[in-house]
N, CA, C and O atoms as CSV, one atom per row, in Angstrom:
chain,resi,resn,atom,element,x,y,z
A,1,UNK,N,N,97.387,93.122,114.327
A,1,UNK,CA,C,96.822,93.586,113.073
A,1,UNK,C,C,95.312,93.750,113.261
A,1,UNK,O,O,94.699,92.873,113.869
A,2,UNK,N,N,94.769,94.666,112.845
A,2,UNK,CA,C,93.224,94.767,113.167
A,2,UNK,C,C,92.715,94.465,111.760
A,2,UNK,O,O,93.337,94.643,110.713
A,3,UNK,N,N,91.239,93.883,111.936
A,3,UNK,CA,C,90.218,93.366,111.228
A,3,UNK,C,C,90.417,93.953,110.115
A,3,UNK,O,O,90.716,93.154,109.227
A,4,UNK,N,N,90.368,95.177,109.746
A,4,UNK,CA,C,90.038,96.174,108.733
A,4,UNK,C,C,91.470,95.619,107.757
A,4,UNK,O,O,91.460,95.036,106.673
A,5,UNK,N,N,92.804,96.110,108.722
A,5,UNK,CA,C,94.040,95.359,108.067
A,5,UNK,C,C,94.176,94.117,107.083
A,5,UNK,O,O,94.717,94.004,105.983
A,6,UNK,N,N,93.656,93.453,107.689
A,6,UNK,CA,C,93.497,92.088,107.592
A,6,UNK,C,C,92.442,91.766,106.233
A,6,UNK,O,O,92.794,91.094,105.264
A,7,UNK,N,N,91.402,92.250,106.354
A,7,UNK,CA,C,90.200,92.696,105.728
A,7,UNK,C,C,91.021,93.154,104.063
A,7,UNK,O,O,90.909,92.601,102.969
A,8,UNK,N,N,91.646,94.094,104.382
A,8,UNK,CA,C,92.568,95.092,102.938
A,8,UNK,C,C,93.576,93.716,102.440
A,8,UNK,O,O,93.620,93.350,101.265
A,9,UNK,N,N,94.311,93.089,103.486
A,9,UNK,CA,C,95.403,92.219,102.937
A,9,UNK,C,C,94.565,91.004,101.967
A,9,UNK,O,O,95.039,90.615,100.899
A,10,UNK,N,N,93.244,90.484,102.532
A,10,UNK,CA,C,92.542,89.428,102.318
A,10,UNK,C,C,92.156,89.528,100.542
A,10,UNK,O,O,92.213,88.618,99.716
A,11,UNK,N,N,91.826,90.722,100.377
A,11,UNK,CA,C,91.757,91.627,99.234
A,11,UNK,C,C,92.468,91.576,98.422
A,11,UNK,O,O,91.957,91.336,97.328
A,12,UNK,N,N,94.058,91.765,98.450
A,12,UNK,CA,C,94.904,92.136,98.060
A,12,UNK,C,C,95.547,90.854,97.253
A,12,UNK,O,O,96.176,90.888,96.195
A,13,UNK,N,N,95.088,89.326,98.335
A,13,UNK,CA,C,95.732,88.380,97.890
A,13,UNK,C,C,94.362,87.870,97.147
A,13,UNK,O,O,94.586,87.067,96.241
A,14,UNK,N,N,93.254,88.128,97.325
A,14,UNK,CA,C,92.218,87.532,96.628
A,14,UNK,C,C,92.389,88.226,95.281
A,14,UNK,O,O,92.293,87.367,94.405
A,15,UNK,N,N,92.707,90.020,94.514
A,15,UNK,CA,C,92.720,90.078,93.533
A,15,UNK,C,C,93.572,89.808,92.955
A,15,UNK,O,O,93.527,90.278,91.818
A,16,UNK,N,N,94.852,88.938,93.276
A,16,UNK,CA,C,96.119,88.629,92.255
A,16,UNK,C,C,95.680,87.051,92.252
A,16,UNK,O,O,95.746,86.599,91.109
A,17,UNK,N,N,95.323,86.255,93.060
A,17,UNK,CA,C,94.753,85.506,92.976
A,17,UNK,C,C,93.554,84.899,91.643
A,17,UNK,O,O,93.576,83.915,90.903
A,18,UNK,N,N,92.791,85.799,91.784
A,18,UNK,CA,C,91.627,85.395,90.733
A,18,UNK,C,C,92.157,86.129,89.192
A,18,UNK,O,O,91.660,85.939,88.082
A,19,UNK,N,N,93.237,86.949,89.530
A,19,UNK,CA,C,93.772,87.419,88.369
A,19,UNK,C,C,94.424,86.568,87.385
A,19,UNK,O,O,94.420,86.549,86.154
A,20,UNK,N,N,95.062,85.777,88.410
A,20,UNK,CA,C,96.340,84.797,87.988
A,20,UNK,C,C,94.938,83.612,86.774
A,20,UNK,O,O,94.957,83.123,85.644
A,21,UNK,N,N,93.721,83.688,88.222
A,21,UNK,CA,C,92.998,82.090,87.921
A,21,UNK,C,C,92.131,82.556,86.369
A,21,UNK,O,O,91.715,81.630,85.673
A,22,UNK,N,N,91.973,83.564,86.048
A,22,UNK,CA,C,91.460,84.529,84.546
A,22,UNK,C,C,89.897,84.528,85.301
A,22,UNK,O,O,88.981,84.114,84.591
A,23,UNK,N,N,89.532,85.000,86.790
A,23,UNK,CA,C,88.466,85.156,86.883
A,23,UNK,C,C,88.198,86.466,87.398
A,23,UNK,O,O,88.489,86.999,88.469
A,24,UNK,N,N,87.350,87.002,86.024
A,24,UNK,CA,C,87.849,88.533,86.202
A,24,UNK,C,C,86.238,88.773,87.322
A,24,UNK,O,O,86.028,89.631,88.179
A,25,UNK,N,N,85.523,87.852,86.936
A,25,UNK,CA,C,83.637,88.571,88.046
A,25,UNK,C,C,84.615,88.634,90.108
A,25,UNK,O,O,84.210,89.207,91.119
A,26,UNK,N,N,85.834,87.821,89.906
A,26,UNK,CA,C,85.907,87.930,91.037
A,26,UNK,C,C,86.398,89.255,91.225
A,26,UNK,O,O,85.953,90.088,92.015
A,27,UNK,N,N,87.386,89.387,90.407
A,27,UNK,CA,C,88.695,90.999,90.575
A,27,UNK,C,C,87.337,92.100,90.557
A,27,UNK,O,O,87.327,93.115,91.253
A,28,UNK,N,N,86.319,91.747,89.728
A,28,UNK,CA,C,85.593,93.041,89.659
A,28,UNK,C,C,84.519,93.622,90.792
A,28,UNK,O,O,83.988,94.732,90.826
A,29,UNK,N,N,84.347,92.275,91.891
A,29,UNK,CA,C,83.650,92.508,92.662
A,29,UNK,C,C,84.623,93.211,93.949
A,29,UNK,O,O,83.965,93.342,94.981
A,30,UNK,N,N,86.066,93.682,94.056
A,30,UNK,CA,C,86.967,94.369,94.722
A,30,UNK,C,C,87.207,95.715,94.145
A,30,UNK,O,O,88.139,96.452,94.465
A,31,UNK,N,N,86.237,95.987,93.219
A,31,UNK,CA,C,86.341,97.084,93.164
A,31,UNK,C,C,85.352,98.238,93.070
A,31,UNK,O,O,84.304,97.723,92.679
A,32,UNK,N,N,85.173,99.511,93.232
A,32,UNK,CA,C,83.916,100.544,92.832
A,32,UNK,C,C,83.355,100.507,91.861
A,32,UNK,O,O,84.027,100.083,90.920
A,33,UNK,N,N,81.936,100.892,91.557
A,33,UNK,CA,C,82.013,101.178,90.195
A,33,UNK,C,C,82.657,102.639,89.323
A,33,UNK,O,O,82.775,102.971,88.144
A,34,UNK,N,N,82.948,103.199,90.571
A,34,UNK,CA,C,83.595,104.531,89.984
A,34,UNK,C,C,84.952,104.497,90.024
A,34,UNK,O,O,85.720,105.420,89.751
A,35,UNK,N,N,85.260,103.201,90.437
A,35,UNK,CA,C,86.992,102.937,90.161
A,35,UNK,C,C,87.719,104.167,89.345
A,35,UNK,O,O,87.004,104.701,88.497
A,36,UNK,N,N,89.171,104.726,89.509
A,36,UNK,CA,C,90.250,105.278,89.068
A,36,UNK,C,C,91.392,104.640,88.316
A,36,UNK,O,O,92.276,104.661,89.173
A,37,UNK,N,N,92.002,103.995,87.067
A,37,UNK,CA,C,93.310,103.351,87.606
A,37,UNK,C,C,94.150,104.350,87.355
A,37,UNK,O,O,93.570,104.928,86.435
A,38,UNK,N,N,95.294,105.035,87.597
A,38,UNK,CA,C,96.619,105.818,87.328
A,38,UNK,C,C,97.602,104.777,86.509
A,38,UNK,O,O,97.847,103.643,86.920
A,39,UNK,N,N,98.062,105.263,85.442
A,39,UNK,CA,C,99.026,104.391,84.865
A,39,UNK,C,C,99.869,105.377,84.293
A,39,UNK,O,O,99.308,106.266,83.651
A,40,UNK,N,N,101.576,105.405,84.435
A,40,UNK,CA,C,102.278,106.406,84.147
A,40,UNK,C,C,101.930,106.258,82.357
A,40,UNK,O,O,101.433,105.280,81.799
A,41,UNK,N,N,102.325,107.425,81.790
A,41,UNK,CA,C,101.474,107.200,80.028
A,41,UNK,C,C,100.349,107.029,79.622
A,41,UNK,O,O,99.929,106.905,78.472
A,42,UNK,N,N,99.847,107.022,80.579
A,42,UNK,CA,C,98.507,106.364,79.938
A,42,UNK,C,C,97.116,107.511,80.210
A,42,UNK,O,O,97.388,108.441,80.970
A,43,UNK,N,N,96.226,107.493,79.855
A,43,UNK,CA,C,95.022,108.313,79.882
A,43,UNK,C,C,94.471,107.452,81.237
A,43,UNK,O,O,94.556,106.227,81.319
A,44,UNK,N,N,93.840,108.399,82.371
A,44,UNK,CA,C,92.867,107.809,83.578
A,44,UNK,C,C,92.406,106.743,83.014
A,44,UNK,O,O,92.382,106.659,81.786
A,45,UNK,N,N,91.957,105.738,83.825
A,45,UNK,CA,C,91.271,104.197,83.347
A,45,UNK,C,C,90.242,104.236,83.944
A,45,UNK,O,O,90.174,103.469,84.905
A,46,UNK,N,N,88.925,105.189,83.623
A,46,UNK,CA,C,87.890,105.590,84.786
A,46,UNK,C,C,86.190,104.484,84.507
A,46,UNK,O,O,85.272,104.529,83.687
A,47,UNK,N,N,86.447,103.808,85.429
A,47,UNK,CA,C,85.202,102.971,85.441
A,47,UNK,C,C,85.054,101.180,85.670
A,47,UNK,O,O,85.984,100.399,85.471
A,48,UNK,N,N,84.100,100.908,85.983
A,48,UNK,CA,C,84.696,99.293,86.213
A,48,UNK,C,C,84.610,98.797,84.574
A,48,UNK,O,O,85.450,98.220,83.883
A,49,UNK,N,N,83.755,99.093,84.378
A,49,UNK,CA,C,83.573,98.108,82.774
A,49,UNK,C,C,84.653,98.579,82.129
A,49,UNK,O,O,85.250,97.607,81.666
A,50,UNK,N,N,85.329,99.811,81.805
A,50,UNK,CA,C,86.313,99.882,81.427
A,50,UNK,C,C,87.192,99.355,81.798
A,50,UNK,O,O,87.874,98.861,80.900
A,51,UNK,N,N,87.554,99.202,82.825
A,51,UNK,CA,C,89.026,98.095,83.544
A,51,UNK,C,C,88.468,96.340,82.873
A,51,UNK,O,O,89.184,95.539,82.272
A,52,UNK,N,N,86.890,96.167,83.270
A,52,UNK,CA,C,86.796,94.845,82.447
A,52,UNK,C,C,86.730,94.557,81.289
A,52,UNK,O,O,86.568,93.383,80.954
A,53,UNK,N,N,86.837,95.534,80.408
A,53,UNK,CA,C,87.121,95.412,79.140
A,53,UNK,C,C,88.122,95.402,78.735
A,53,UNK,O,O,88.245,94.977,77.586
A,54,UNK,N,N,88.950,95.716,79.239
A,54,UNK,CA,C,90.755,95.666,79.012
A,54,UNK,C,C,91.549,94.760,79.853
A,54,UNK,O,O,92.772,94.771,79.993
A,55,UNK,N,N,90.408,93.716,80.570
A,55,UNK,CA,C,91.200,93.019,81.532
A,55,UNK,C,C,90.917,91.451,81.027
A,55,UNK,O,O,91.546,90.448,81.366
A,56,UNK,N,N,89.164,91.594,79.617
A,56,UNK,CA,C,88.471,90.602,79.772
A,56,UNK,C,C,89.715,90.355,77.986
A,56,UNK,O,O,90.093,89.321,77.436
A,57,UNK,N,N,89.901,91.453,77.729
A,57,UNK,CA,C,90.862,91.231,76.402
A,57,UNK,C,C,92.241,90.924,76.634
A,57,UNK,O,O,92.817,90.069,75.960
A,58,UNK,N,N,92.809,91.574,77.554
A,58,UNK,CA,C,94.304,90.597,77.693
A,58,UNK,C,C,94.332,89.416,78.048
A,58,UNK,O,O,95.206,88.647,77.649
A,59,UNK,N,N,93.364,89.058,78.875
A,59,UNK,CA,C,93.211,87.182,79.783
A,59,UNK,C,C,92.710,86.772,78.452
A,59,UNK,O,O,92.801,85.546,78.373
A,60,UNK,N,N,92.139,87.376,77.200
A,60,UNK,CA,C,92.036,86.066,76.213
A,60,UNK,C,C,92.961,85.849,75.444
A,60,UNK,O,O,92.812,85.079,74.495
A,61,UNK,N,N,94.229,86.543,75.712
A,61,UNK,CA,C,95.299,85.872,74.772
A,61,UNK,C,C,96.624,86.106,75.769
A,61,UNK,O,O,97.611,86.595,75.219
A,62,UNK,N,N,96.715,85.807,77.133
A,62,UNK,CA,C,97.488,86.324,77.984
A,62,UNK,C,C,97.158,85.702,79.161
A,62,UNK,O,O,96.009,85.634,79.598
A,63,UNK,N,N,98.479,85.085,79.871
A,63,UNK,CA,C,98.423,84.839,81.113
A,63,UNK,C,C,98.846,86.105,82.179
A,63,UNK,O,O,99.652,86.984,81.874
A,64,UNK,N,N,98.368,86.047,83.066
A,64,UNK,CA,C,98.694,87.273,84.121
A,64,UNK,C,C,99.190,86.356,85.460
A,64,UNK,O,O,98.276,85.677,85.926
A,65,UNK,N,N,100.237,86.257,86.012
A,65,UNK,CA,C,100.873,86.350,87.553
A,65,UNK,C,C,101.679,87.352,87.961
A,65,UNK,O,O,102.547,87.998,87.374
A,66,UNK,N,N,101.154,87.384,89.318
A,66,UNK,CA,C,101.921,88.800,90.073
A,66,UNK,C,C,101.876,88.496,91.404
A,66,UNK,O,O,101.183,87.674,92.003
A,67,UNK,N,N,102.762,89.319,91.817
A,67,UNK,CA,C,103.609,88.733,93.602
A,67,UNK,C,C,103.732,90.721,93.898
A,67,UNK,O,O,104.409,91.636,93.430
A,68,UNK,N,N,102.562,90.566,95.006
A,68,UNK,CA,C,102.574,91.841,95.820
A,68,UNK,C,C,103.151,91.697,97.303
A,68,UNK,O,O,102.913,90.810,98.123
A,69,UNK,N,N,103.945,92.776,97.412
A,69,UNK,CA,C,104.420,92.906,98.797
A,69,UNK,C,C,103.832,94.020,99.092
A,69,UNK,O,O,104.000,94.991,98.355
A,70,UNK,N,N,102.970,94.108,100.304
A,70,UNK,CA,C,102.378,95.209,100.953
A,70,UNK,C,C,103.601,95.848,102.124
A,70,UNK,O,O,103.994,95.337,103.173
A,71,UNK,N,N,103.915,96.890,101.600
A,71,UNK,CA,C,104.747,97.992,102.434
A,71,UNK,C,C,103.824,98.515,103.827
A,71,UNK,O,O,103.982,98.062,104.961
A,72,UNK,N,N,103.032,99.363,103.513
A,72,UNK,CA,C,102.288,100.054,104.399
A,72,UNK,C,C,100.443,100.279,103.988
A,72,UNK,O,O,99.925,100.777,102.989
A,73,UNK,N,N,100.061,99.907,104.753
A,73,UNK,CA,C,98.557,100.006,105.337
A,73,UNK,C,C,97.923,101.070,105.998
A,73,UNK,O,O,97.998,100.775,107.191
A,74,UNK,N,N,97.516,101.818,105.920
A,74,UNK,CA,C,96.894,103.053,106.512
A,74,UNK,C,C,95.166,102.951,106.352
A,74,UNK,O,O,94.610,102.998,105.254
A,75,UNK,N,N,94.280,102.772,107.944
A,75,UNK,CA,C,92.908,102.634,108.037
A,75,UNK,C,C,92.487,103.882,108.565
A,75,UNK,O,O,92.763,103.993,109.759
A,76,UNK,N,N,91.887,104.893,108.043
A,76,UNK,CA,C,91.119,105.991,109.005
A,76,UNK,C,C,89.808,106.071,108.615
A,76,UNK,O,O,89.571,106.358,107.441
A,77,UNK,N,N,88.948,105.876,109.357
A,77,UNK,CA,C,87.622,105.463,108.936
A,77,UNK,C,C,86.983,104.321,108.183
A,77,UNK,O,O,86.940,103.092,108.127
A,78,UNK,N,N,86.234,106.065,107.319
A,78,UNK,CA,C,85.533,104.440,106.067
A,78,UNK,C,C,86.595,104.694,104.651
A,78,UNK,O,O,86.331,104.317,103.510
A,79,UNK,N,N,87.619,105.300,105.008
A,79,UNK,CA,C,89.047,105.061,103.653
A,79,UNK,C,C,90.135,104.735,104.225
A,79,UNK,O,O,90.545,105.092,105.330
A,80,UNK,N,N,90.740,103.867,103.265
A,80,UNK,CA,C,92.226,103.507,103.301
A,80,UNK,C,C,93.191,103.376,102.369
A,80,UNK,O,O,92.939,103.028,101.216
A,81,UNK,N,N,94.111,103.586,102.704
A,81,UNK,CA,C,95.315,103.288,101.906
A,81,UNK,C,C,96.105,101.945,101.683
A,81,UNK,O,O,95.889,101.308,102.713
A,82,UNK,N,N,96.892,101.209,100.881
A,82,UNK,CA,C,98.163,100.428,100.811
A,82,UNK,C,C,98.932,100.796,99.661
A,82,UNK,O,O,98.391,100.936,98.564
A,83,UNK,N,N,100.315,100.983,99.862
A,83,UNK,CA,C,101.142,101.119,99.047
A,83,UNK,C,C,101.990,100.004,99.472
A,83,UNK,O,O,102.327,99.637,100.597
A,84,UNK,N,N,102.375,99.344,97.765
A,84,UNK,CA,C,102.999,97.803,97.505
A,84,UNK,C,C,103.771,97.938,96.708
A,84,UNK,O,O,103.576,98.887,95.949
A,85,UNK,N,N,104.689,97.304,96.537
A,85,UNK,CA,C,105.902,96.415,95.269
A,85,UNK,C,C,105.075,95.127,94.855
A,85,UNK,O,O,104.637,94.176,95.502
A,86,UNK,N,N,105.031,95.570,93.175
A,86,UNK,CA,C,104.358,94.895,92.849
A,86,UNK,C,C,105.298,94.209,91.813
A,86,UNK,O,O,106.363,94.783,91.586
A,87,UNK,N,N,105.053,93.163,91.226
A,87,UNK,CA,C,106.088,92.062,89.967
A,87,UNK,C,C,104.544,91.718,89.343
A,87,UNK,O,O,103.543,91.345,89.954
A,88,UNK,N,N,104.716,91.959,88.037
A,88,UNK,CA,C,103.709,91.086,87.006
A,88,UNK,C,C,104.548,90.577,86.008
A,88,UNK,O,O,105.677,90.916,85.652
A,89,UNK,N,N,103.539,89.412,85.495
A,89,UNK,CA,C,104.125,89.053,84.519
A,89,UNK,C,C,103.160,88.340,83.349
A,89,UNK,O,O,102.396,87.439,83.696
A,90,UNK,N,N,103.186,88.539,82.707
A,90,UNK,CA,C,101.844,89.168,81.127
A,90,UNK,C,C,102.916,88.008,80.226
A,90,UNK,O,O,103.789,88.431,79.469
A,91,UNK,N,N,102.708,86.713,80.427
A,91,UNK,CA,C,102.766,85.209,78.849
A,91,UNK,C,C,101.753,85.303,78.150
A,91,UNK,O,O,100.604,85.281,78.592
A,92,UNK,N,N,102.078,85.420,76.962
A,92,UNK,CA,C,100.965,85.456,75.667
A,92,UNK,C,C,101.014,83.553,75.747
A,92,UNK,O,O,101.994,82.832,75.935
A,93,UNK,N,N,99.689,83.204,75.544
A,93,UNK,CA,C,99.415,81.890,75.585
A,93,UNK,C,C,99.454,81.021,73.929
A,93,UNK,O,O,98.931,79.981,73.527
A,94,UNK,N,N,100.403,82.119,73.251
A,94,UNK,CA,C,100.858,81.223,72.146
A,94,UNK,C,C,102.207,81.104,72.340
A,94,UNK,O,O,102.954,80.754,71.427
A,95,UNK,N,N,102.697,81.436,73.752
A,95,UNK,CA,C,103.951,81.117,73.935
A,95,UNK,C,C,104.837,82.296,73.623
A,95,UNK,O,O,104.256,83.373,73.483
A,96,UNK,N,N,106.218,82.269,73.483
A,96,UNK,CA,C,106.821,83.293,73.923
A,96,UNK,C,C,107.936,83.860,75.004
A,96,UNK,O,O,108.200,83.084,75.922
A,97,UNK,N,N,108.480,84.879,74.992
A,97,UNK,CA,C,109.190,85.489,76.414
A,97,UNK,C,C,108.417,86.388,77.052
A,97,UNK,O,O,107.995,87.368,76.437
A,98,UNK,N,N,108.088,86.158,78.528
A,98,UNK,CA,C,107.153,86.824,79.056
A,98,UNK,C,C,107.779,88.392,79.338
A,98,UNK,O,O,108.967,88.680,79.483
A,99,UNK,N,N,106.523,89.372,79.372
A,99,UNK,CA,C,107.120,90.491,79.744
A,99,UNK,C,C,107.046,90.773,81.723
A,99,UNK,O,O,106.457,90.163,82.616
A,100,UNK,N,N,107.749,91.706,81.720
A,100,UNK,CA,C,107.825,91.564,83.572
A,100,UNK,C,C,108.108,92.917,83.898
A,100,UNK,O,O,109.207,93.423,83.672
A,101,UNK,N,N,106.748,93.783,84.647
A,101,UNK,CA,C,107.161,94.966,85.045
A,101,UNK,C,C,107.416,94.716,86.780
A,101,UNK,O,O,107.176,93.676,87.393
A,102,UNK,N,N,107.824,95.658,87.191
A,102,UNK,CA,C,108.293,96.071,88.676
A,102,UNK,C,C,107.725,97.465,88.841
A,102,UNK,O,O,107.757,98.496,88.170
A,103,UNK,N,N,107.246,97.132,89.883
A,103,UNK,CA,C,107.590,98.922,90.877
A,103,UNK,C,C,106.730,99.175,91.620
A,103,UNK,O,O,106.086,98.269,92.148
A,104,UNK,N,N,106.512,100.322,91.836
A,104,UNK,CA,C,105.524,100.626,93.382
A,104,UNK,C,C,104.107,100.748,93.078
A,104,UNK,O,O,103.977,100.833,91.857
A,105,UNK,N,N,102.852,100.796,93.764
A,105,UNK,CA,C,101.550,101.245,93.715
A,105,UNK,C,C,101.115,101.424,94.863
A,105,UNK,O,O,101.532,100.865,95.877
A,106,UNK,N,N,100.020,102.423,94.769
A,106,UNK,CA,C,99.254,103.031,96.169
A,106,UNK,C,C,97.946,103.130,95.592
A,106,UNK,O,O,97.749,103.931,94.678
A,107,UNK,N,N,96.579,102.029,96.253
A,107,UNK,CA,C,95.671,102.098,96.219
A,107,UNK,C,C,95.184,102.582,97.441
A,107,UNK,O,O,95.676,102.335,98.542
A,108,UNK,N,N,93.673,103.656,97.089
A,108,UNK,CA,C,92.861,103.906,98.146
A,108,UNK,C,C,91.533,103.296,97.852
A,108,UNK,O,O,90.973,103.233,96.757
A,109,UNK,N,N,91.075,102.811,99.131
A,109,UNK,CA,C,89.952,101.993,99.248
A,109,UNK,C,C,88.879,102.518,100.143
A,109,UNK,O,O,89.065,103.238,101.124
A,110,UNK,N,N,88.005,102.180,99.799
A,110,UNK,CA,C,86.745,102.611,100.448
A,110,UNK,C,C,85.705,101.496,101.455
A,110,UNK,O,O,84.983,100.623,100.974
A,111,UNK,N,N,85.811,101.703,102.473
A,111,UNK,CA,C,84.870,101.036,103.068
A,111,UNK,C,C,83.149,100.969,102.888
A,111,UNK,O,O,82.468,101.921,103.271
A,112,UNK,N,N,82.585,99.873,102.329
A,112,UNK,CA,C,81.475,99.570,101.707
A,112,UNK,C,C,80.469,99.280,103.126
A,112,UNK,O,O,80.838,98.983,104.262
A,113,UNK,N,N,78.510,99.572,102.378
A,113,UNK,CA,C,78.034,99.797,103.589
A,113,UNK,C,C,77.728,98.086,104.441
A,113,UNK,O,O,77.284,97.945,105.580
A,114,UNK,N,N,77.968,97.406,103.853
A,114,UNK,CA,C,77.765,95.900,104.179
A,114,UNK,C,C,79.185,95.592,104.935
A,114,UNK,O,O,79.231,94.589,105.647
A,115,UNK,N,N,80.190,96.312,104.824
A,115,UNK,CA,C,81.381,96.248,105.928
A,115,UNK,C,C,83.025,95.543,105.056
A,115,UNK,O,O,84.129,95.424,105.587
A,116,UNK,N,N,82.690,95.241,103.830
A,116,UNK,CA,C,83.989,94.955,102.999
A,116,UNK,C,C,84.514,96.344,102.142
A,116,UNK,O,O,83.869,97.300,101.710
A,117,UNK,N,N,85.841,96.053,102.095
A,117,UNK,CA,C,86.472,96.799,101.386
A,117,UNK,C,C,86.754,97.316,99.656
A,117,UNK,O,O,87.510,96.407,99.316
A,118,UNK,N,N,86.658,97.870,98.879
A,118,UNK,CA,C,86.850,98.025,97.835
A,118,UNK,C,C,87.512,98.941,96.798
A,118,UNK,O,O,86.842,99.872,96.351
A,119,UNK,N,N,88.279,98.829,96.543
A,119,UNK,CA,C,89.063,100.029,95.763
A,119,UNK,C,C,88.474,100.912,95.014
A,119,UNK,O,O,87.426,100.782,94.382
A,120,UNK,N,N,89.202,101.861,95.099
A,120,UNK,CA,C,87.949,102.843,94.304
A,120,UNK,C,C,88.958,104.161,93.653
A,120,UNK,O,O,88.531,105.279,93.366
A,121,UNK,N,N,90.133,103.773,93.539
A,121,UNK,CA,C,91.810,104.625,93.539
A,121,UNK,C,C,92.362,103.562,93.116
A,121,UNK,O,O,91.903,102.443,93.350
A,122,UNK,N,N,93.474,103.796,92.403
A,122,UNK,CA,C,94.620,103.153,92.002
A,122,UNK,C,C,95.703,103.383,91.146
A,122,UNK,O,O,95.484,103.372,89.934
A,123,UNK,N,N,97.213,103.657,91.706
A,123,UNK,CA,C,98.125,104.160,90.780
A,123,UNK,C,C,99.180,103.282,90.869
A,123,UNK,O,O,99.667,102.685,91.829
A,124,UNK,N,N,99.507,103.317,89.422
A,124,UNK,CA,C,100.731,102.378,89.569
A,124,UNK,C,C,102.262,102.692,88.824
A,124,UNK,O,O,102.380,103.077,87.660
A,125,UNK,N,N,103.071,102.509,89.502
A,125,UNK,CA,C,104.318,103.113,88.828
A,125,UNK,C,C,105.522,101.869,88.578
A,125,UNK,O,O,106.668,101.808,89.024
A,126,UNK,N,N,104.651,100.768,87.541
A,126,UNK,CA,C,105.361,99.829,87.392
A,126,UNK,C,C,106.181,99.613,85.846
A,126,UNK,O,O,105.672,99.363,84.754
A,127,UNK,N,N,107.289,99.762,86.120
A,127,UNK,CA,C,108.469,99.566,84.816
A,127,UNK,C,C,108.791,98.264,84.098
A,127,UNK,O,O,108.463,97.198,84.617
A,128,UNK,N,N,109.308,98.296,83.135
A,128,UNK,CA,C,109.666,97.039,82.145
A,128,UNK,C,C,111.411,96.461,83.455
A,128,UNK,O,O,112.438,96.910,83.963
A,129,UNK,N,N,110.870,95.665,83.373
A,129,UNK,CA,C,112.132,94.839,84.662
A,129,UNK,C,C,113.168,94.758,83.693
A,129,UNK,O,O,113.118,94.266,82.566
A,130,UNK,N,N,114.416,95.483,84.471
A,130,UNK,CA,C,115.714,95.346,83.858
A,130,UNK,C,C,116.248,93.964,84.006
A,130,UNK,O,O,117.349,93.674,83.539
């Protein structure tokens, strides 16, 4: 596995990670500020403060865990790819039945000039789990 690989995976488990922990300064420092998100239905999600504004309002009445499996990795240069199977799962913290989507995503990332990685793309094609 090369550095860069490794580098994207490190990423990958650090933003579900700090997602899970409701620390969003970490999730936000993995990403551009010209970030993309793709969400099937939904209008582009274009910008970081916009993703932290909709990320800093669900973590206050919402737990977030999610379990990514990275499929494939693709490094050419200073961009890359991973496309994953992703599971979330969104508990309202007044309790409740949690909701649980599934399905695929393909982020592209950009290699930063200090040598870390950061997303700067992101689509996701995740469904309400049967």
């Amino acid at each position: 596995m090369s550095t860069d690989e490794q580098s994207i995976r490190n990423l990958v488990n650090t933003w579900h990670t700090a997602t899970a922990a409701g620390d969003v300064e970490a999730v936000l420092k993995l990403m551009t500020e010209d970030v993309v998100f793709l969400v099937a239905g939904q209008p582009p999600m274009k910008g970081r403060s916009t993703f932290e504004a909709g990320l800093r309002a669900l973590l206050a009445s919402h737990r977030i865990e999610s379990i990514c499996e990275i499929q494939e990795i693709e490094v050419s240069g200073t961009l890359a790819y991973y496309w994953s199977v992703l599971k979330v799962q969104i508990t309202s913290k007044a309790g409740g039945k949690p909701v649980v989507r599934t399905g695929s995503a393909m982020s592209i990332l950009r290699k930063q000039a200090h040598g870390s990685w950061a997303v700067v793309r992101d689509a996701n094609l995740l469904a309400l789990a049967q």
